[in-house]
C-alpha positions as CSV (number, residue, x, y, z in Angstrom):
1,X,7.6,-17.7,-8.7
2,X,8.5,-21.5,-9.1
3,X,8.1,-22.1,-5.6
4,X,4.7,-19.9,-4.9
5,X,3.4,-22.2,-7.9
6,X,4.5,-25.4,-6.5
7,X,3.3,-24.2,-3.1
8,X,0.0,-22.9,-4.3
9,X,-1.2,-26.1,-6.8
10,X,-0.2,-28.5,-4.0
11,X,-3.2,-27.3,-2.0
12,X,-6.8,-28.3,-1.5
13,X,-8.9,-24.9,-3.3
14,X,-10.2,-23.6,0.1
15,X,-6.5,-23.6,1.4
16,X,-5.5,-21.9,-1.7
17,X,-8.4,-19.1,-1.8
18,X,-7.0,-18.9,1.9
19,X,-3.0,-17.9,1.7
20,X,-4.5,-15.6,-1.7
21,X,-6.6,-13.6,0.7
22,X,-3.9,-13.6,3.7
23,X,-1.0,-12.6,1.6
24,X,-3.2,-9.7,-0.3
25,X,-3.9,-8.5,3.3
26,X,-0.7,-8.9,5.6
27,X,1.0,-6.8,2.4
28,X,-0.7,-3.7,3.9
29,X,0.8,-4.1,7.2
30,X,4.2,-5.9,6.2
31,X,5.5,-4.3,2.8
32,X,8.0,-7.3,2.4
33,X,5.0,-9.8,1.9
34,X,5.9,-10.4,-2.0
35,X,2.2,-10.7,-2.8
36,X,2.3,-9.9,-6.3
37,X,4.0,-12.9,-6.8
38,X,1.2,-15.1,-5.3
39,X,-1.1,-13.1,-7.0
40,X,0.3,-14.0,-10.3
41,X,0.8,-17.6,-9.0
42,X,-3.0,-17.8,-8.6
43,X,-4.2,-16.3,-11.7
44,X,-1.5,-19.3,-13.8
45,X,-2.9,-21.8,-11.5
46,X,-6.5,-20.8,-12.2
47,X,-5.7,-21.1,-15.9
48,X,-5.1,-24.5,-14.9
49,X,-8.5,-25.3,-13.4
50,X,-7.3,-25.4,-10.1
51,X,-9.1,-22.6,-8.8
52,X,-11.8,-20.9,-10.2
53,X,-10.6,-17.1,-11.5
54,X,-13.5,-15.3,-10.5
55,X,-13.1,-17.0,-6.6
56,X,-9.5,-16.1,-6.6
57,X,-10.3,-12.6,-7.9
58,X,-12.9,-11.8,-4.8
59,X,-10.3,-13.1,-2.1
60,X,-7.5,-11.3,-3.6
61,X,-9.5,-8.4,-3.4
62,X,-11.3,-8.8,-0.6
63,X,-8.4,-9.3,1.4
64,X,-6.7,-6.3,0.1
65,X,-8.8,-4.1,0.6
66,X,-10.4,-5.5,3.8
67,X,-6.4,-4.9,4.9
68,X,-6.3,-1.8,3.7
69,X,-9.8,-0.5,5.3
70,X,-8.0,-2.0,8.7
71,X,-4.8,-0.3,9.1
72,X,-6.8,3.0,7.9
73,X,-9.3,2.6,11.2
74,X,-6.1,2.2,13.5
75,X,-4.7,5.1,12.1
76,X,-8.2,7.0,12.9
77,X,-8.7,5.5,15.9
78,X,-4.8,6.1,17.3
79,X,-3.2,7.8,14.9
80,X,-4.0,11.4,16.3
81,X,-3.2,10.6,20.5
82,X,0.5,9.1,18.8
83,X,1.4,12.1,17.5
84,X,0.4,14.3,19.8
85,X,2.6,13.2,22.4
86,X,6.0,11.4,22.7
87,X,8.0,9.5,19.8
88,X,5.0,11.0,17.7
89,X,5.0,14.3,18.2
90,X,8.8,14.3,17.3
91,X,8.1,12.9,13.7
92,X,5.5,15.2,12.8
93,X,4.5,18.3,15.1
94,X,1.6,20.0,15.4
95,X,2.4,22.4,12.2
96,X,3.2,19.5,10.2
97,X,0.8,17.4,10.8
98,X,-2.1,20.4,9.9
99,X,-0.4,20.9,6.7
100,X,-0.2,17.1,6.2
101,X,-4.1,17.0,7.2
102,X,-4.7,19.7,4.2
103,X,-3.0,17.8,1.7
104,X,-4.6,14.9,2.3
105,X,-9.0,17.2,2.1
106,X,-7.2,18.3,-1.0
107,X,-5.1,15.7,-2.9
108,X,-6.2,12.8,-0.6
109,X,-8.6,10.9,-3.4
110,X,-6.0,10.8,-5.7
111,X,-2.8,10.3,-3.4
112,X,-4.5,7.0,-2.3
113,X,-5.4,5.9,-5.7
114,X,-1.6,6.3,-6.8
115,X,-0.4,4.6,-3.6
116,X,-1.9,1.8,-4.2
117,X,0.0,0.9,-7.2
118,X,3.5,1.8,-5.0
119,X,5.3,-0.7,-3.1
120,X,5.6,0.4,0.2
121,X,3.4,3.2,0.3
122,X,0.4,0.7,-0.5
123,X,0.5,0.3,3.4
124,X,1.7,3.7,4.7
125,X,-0.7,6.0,2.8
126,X,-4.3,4.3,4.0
127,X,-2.4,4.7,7.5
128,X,-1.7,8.3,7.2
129,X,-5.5,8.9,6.0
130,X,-6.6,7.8,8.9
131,X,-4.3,9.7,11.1
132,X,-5.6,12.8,9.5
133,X,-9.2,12.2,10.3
134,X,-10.0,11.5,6.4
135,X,-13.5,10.4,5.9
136,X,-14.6,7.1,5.4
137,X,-16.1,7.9,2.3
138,X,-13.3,9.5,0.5
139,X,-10.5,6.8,1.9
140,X,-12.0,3.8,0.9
141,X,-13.4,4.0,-2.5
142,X,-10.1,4.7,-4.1
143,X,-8.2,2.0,-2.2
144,X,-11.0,-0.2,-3.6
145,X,-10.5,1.3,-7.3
146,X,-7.2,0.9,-7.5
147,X,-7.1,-2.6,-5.7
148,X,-10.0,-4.1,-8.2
149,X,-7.5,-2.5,-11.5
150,X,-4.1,-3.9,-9.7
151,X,-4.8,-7.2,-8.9
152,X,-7.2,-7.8,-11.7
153,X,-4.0,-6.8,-13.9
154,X,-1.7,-9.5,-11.9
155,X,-4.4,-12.3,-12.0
156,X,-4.9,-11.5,-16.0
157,X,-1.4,-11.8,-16.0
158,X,-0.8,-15.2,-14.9
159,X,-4.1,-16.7,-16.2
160,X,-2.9,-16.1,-19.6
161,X,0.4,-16.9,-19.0
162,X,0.3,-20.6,-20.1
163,X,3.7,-22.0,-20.8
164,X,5.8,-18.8,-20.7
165,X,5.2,-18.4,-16.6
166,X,9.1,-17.6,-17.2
167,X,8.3,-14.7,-18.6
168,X,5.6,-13.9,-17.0
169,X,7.7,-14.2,-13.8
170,X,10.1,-12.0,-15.7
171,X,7.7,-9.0,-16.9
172,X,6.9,-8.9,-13.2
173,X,10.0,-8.6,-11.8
174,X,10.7,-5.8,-14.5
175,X,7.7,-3.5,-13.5
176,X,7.9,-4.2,-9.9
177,X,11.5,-2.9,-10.1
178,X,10.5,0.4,-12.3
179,X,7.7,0.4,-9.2
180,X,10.2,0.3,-6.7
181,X,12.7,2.7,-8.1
182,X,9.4,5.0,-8.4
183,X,9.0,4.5,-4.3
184,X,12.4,5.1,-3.8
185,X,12.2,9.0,-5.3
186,X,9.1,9.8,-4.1
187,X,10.5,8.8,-0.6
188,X,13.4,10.8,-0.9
189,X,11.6,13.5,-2.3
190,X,9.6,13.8,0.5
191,X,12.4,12.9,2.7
192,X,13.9,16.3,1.3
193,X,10.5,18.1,1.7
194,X,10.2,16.5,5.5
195,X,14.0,18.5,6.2
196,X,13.5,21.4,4.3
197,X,10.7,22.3,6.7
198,X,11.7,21.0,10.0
199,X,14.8,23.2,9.0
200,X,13.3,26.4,8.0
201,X,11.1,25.6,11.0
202,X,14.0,25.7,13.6
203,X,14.8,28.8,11.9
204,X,12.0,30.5,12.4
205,X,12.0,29.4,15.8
206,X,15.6,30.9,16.5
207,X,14.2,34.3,15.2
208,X,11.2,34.3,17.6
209,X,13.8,33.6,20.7
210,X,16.0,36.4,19.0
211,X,12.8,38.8,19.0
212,X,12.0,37.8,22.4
213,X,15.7,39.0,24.4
């Protein structure tokens, strides 16, 4: 936190504004990106006066979401070809990429939504609705929902830190790592759904050879 403040009030405004938007962005594609952490940074320094909160708001969120939007085209676009042949179609076949496509007309409003609060799946759930041929006009608005509450949350945060940016820094650090641990389960509990099937799968099609002879 120290050093994304020093880094962050050392900079002309535009610059500023800049890494704000770039950092909200890149986090869709690299996970690791500690954004939050900015994010904070730039709501304490716009308490400050450095930036204006309302600016940093709109490129926080803008470049969220405009990442977001992104990563969900190239998953329409190439998503489907990937998976139907090669590497693809090894990590999810043709049944399991229909059931995924159902989950996603049914539960695929709210799944988003959620995600976007997740580290980690923040960047692999607007992927997947695009791979599943989603619509536009069910993908987007919750990744824009959620993105507005989230980082509106984090700015708040660190524009009324003040003084106690220690435990601000602190607070974060606690609910990212409740976040994280929250990742973690899901992943492994669809980890263990992801076996389950490809085994009962292999099973079923050991019985069709067995019909066959």
């Amino acid at each position: 936190m120290d050093r994304a403040l020093s880094l962050l009030a050392d900079l002309p405004a535009p610059l500023a504004y800049t890494l704000l938007a770039v950092g909200a962005a890149v986090e869709n594609i690299l996970p690791v990106v500690p954004a939050d952490t900015f994010i904070v940074a730039g709501g304490f320094i716009a308490g400050l006066g450095t930036v204006h909160p309302l600016a940093v708001f709109g490129v926080v969120w803008g470049g969220n979401v405009g990442g977001a939007v992104a990563v969900y085209g190239a998953g329409r676009r190439y998503g489907p070809s990937f998976f139907r042949t090669g590497p693809g179609r090894r990590l999810a076949g043709e049944r399991r990429m229909e059931k995924l496509q159902a989950f996603y007309r049914r539960w695929g409003l709210v799944a988003i939504f959620l995600a976007r609060f997740l580290p980690g799946f923040r960047a692999v759930v607007p992927v997947f609705a695009g791979v599943t041929q989603l619509e536009p006009s069910r993908a987007i608005p919750p990744m824009v929902v959620a993105s507005a509450i989230w980082y509106g949350a984090l700015l708040q945060v660190g524009y009324l830190g003040g003084d106690n940016i220690e435990a601000v820094a602190a607070t974060l650090e606690q609910a990212n790592r409740g976040l994280l641990i929250a990742s973690v389960a899901l992943v492994l509990l669809i980890a263990g759904l992801w076996w389950r099937a490809r085994r009962k799968g292999s099973r079923d099609l050991r019985g069709v050879d067995g019909d066959a002879d």
